[in-house]
N, CA, C and O atoms as CSV, one atom per row, in Angstrom:
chain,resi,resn,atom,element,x,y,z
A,1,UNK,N,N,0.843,-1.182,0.000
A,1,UNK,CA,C,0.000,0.000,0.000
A,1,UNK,C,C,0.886,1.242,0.000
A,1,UNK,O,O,1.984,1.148,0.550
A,2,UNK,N,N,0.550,2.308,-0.518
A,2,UNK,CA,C,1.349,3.118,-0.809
A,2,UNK,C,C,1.056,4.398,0.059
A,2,UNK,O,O,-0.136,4.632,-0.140
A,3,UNK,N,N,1.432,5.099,0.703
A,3,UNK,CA,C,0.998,5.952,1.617
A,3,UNK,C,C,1.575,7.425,1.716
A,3,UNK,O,O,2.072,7.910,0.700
A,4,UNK,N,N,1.543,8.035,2.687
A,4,UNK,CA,C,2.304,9.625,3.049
A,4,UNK,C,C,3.148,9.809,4.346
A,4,UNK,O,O,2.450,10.543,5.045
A,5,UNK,N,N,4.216,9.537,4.981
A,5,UNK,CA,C,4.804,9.845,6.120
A,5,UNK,C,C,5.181,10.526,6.807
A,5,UNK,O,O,6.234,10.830,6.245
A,6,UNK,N,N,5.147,11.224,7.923
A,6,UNK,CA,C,5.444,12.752,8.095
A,6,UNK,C,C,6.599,12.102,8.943
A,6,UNK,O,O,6.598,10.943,9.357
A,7,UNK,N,N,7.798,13.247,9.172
A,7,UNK,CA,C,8.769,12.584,10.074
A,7,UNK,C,C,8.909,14.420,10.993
A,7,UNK,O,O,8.857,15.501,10.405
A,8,UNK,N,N,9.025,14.281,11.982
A,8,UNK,CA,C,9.567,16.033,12.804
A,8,UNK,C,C,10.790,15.589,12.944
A,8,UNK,O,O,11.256,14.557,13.427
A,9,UNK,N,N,11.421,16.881,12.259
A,9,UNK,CA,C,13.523,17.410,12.843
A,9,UNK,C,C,13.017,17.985,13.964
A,9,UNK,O,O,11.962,18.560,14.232
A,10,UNK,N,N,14.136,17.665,14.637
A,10,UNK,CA,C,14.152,18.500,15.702
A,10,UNK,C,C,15.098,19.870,15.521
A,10,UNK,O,O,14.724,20.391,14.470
A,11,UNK,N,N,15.787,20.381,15.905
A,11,UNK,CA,C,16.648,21.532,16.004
A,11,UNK,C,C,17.935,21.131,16.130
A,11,UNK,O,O,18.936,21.846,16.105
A,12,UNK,N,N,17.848,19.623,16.306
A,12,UNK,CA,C,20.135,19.218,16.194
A,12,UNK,C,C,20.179,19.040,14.621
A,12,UNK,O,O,21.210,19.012,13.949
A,13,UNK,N,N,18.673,18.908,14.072
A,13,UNK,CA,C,19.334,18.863,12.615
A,13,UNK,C,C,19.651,20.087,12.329
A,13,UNK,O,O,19.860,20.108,11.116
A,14,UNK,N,N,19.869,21.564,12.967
A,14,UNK,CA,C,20.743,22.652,12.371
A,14,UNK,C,C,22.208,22.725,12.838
A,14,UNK,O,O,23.070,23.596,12.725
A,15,UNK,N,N,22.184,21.342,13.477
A,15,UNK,CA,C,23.749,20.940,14.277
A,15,UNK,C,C,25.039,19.837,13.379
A,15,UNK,O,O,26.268,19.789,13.334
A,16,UNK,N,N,24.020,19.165,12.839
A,16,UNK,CA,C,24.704,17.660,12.656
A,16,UNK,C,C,23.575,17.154,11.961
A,16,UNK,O,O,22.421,17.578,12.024
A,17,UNK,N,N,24.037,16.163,11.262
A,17,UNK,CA,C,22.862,14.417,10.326
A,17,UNK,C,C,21.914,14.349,11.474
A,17,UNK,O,O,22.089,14.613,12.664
A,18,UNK,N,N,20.943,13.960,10.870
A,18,UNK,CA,C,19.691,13.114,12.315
A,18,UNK,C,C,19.675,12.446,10.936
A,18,UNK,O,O,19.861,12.728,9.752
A,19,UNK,N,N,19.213,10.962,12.057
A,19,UNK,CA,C,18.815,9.913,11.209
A,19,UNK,C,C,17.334,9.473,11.151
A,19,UNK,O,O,16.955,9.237,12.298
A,20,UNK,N,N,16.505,9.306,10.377
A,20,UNK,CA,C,15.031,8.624,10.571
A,20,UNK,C,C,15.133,7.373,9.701
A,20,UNK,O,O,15.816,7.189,8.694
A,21,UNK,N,N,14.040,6.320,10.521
A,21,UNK,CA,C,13.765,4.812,9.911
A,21,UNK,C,C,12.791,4.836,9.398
A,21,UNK,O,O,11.751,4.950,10.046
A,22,UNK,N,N,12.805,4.716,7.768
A,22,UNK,CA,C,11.582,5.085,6.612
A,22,UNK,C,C,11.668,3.286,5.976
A,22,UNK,O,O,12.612,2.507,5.841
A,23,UNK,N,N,10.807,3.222,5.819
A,23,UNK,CA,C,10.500,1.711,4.714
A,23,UNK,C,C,11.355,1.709,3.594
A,23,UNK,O,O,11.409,2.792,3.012
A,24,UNK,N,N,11.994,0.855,3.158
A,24,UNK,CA,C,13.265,0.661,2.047
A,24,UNK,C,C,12.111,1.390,0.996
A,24,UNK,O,O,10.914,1.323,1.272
A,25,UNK,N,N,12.576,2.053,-0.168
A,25,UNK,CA,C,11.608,2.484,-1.123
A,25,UNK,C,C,11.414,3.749,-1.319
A,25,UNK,O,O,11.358,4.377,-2.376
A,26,UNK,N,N,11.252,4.299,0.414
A,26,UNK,CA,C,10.926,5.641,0.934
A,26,UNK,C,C,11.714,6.599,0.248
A,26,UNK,O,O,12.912,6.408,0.043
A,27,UNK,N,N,10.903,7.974,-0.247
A,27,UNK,CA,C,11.754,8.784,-0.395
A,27,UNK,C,C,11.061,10.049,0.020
A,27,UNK,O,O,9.832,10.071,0.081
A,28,UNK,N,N,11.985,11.396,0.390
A,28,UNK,CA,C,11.197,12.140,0.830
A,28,UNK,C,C,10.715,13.423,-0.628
A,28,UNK,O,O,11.303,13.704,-1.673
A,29,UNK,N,N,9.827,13.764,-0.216
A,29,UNK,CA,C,8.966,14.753,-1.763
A,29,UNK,C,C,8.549,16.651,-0.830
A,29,UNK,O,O,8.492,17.793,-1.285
A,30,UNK,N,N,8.368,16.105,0.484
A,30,UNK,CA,C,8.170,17.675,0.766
A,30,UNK,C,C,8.573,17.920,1.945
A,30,UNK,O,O,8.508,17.043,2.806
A,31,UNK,N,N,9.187,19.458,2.275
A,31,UNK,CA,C,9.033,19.483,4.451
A,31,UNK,C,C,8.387,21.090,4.148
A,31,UNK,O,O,8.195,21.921,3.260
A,32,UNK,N,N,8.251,20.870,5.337
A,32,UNK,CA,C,7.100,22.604,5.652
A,32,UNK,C,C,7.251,22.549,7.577
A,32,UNK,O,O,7.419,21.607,8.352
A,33,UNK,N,N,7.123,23.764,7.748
A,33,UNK,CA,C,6.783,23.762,8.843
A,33,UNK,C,C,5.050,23.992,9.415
A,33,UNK,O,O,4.294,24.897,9.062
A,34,UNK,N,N,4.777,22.960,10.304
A,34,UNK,CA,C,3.278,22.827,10.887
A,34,UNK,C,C,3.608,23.325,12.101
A,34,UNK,O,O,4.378,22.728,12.854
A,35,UNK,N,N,3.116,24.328,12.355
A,35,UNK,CA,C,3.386,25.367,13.599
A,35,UNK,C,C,4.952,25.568,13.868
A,35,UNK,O,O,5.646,26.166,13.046
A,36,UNK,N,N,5.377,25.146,14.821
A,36,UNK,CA,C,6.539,25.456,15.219
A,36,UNK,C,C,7.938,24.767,14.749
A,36,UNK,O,O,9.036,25.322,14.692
A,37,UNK,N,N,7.555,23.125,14.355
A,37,UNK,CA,C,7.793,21.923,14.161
A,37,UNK,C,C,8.456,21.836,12.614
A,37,UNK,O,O,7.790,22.326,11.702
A,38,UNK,N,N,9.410,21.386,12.387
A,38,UNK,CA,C,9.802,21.412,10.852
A,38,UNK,C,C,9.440,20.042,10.379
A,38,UNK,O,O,9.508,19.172,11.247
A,39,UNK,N,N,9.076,19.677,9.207
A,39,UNK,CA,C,8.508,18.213,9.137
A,39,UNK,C,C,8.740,18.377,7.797
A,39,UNK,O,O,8.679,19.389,7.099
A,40,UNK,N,N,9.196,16.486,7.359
A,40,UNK,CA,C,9.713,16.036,6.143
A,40,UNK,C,C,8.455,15.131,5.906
A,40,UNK,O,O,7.925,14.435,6.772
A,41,UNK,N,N,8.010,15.262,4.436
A,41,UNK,CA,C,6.899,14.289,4.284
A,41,UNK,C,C,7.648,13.294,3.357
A,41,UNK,O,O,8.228,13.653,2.332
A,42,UNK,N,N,7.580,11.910,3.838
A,42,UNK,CA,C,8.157,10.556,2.672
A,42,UNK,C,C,7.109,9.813,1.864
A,42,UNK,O,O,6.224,9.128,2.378
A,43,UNK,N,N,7.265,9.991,0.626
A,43,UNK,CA,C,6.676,8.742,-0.365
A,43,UNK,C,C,6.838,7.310,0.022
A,43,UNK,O,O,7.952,6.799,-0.094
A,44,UNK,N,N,5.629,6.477,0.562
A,44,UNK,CA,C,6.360,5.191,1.316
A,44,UNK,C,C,5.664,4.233,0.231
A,44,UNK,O,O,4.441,4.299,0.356
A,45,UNK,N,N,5.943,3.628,-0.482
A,45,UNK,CA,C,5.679,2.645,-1.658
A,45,UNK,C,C,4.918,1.363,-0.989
A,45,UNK,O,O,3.920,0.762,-1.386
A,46,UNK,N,N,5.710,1.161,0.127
A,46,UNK,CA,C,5.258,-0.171,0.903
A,46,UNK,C,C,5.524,0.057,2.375
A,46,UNK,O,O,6.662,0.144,2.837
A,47,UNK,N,N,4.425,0.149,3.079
A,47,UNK,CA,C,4.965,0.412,4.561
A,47,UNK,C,C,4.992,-1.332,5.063
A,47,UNK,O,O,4.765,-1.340,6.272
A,48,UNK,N,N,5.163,-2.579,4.613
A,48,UNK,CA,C,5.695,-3.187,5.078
A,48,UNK,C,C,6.732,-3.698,5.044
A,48,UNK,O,O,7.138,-4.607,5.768
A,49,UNK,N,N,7.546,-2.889,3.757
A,49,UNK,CA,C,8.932,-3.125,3.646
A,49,UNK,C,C,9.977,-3.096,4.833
A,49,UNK,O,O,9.593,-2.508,5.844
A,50,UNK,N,N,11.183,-3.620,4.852
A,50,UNK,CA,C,12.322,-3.564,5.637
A,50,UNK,C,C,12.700,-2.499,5.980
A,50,UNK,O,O,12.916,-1.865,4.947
A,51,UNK,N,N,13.082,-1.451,7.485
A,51,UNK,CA,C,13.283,-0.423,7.439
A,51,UNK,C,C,14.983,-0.353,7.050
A,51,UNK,O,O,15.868,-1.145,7.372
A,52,UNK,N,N,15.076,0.994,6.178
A,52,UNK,CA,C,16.705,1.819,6.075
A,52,UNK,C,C,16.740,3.199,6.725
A,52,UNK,O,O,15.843,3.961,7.086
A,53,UNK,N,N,18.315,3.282,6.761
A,53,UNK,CA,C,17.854,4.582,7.431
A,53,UNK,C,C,18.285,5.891,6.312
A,53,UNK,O,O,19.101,5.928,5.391
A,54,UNK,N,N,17.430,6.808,6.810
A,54,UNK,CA,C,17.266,7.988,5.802
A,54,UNK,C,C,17.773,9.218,6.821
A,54,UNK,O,O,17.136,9.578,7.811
A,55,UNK,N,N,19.245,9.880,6.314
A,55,UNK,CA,C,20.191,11.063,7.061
A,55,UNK,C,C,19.651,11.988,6.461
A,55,UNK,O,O,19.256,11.910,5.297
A,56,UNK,N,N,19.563,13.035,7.224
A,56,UNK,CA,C,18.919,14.414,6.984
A,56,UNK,C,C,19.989,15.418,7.720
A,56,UNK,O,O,20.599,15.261,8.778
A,57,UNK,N,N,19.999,16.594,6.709
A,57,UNK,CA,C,20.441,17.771,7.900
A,57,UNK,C,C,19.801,19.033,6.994
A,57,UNK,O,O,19.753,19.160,5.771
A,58,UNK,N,N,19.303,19.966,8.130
A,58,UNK,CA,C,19.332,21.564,7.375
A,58,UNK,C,C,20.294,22.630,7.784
A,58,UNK,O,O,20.741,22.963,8.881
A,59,UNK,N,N,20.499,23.116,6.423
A,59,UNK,CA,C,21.429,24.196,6.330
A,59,UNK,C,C,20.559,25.250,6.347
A,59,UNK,O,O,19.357,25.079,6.140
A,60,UNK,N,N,21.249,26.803,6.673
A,60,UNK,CA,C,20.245,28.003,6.215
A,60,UNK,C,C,21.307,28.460,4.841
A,60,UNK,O,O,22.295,27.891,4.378
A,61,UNK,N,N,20.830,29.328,4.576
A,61,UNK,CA,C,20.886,29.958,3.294
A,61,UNK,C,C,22.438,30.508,3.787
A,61,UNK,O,O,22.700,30.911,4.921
A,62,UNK,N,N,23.688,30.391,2.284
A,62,UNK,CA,C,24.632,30.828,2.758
A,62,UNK,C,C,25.799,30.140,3.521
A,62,UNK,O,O,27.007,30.360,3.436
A,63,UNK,N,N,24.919,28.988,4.516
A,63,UNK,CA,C,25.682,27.891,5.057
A,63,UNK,C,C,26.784,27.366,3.830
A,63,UNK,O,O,26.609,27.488,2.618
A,64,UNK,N,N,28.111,26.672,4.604
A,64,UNK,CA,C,28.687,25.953,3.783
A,64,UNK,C,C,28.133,24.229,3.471
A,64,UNK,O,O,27.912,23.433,4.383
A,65,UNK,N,N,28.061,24.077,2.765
A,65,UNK,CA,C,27.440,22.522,2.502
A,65,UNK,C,C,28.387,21.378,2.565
A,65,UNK,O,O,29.071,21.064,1.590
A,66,UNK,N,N,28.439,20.664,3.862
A,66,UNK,CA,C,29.862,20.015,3.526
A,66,UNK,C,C,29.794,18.941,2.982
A,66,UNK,O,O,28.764,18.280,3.114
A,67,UNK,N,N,31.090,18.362,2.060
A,67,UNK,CA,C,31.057,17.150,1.471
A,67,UNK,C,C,32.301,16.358,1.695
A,67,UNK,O,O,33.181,16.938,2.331
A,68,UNK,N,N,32.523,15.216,1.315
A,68,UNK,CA,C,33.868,14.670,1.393
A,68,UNK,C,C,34.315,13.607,0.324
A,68,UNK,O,O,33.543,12.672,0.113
A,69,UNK,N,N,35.314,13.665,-0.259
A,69,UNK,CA,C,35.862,13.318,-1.690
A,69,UNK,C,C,37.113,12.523,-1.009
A,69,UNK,O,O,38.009,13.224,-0.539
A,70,UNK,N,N,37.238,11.035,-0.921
A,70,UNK,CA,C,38.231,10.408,-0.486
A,70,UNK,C,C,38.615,9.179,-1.411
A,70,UNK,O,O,37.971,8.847,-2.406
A,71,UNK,N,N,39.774,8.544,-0.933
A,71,UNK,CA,C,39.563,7.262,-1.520
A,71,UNK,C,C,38.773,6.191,-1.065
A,71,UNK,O,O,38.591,5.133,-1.667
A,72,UNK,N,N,38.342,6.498,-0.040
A,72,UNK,CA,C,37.451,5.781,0.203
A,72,UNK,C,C,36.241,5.288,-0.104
A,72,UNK,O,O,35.898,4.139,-0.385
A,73,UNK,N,N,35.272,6.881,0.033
A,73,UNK,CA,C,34.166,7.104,-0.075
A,73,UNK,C,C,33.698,8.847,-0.844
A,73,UNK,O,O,34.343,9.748,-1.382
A,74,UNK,N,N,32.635,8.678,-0.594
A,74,UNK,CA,C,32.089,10.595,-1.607
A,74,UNK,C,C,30.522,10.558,-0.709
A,74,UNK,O,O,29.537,9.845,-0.516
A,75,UNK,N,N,30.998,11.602,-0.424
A,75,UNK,CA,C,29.587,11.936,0.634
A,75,UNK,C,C,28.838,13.351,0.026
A,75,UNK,O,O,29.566,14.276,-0.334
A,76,UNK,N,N,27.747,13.443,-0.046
A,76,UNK,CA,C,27.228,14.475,-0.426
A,76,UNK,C,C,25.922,15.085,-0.110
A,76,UNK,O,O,25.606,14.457,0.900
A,77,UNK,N,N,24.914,15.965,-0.359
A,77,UNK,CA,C,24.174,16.106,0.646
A,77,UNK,C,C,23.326,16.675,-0.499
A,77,UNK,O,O,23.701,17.624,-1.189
A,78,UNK,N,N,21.764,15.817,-0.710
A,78,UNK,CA,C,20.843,16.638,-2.188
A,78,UNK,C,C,19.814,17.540,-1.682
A,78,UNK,O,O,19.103,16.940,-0.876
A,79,UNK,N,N,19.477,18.713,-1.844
A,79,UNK,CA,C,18.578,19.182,-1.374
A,79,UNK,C,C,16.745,18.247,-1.964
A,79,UNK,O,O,16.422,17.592,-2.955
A,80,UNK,N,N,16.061,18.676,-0.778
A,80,UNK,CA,C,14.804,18.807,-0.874
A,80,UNK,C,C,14.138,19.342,-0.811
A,80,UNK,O,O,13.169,18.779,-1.319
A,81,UNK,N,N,13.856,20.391,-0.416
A,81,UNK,CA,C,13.484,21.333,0.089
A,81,UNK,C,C,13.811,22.708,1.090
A,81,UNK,O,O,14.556,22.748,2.069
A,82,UNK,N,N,13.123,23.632,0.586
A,82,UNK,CA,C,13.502,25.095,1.064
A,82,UNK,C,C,11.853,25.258,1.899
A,82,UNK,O,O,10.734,24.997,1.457
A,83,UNK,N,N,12.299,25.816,3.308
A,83,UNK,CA,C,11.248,26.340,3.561
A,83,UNK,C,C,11.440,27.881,4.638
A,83,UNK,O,O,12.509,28.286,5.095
A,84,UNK,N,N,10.408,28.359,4.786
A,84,UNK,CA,C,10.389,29.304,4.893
A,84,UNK,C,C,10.294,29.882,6.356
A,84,UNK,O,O,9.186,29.609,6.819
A,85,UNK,N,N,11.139,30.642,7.311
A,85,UNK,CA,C,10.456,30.325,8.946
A,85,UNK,C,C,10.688,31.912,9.444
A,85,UNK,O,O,11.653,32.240,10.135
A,86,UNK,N,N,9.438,33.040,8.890
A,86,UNK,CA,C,9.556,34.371,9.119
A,86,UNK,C,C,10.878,34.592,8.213
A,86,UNK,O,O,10.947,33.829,7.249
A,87,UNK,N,N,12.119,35.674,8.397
A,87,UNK,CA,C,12.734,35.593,7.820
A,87,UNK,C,C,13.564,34.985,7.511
A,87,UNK,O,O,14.168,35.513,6.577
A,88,UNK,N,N,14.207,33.511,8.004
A,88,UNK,CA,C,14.991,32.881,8.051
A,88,UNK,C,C,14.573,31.904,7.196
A,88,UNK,O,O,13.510,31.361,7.495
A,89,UNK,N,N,15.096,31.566,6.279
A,89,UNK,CA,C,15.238,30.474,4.927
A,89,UNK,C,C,16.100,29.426,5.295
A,89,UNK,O,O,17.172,29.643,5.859
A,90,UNK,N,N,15.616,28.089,4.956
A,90,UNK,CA,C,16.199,27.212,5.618
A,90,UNK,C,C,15.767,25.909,4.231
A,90,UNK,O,O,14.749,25.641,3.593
A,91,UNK,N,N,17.213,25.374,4.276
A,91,UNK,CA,C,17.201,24.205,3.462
A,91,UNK,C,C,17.441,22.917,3.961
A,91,UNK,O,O,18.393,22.713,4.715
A,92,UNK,N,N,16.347,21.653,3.470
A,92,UNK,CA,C,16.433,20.277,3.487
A,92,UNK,C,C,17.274,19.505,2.807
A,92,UNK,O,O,17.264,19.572,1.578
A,93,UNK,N,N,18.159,18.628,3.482
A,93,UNK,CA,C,19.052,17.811,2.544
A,93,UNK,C,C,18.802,16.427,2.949
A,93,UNK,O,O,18.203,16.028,3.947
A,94,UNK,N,N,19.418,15.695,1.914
A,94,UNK,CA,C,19.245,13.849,2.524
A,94,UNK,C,C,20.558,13.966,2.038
A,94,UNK,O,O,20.785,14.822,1.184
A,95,UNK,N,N,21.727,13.020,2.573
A,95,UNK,CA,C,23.033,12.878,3.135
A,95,UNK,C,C,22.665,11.400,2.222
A,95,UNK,O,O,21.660,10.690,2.197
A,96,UNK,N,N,24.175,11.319,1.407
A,96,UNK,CA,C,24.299,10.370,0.131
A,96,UNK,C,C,25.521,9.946,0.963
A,96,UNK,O,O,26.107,10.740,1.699
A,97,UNK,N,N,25.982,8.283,0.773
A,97,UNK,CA,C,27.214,8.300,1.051
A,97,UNK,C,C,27.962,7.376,-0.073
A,97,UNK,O,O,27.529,6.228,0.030
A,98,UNK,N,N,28.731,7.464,-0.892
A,98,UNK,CA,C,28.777,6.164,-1.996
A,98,UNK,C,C,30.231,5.878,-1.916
A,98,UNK,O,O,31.193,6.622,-1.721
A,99,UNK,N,N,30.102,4.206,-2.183
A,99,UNK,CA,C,31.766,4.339,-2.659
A,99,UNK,C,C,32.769,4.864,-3.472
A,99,UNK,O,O,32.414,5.034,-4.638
A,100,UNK,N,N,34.269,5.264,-3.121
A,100,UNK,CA,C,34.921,5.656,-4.106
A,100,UNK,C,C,34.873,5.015,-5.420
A,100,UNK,O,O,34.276,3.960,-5.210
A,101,UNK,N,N,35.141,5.069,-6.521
A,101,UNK,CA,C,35.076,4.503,-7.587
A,101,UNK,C,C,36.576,4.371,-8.235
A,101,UNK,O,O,37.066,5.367,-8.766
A,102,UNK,N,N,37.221,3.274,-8.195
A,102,UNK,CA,C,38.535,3.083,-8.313
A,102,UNK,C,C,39.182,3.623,-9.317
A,102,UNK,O,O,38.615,3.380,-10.382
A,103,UNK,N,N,40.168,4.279,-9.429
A,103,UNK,CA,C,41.052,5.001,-10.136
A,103,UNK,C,C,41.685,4.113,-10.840
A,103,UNK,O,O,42.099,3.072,-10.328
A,104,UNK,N,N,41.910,4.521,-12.617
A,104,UNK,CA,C,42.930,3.096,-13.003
A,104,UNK,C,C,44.032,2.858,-12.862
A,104,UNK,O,O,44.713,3.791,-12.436
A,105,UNK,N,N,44.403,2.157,-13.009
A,105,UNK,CA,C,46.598,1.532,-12.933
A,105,UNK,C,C,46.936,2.070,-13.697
A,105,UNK,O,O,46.210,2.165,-14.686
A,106,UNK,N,N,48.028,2.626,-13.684
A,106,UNK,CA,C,48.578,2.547,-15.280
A,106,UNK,C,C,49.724,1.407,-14.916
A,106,UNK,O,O,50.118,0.887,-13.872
A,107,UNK,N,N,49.987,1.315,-16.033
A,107,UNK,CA,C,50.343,-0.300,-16.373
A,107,UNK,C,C,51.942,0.324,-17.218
A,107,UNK,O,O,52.161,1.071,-18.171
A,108,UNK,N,N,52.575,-0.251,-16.512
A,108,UNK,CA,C,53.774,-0.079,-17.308
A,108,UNK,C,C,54.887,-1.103,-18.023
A,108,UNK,O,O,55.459,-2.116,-17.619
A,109,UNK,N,N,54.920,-0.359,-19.269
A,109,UNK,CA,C,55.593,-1.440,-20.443
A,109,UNK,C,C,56.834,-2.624,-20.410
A,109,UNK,O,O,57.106,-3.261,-21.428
């Protein structure tokens, strides 16, 4: 069954990642604030799917957006949404983390 999920940030997401447990599938489509409360709404395809977890953080406008480019790994952060709180503008991200993608050899003659 396919449904609508609301999830509330609290205020450490203008600190650091918060993590929420959404149904594998889940993705998020809107946040707004409902009174005081900032809230992410998720597309849930199947709410009896396996839960994953889904990293969030908001930046305000201007913030630096951090990322990280290693050999390891590439972390990055996609927006979702902008919302609006009196004058303060504030942006939604979901936190990507992927593997590096191996560099070639060179091969010598």
């Amino acid at each position: 069954m396919t449904t609508f999920w609301k999830y509330e940030l609290t205020k450490a997401a203008l600190e650091h990642d918060v993590t929420v447990e959404v149904p594998d599938g889940s993705y998020p489509v809107h946040a707004a604030f409902q009174g005081r409360t900032l809230c992410v709404w998720f597309h849930v395809p199947d709410t009896d799917a396996s839960e994953i977890r889904c990293t969030m953080r908001v930046f305000g406008t201007g913030w630096q957006v951090p990322d990280e480019k290693s050999d390891e790994r590439i972390v990055m952060y996609q927006h979702v949404a902008t919302v609006h709180d009196g004058p303060l503008v504030w942006h939604v991200c979901v936190r990507h983390e992927y593997p590096a993608i191996a560099k070639p050899v060179e091969v010598s003659e």
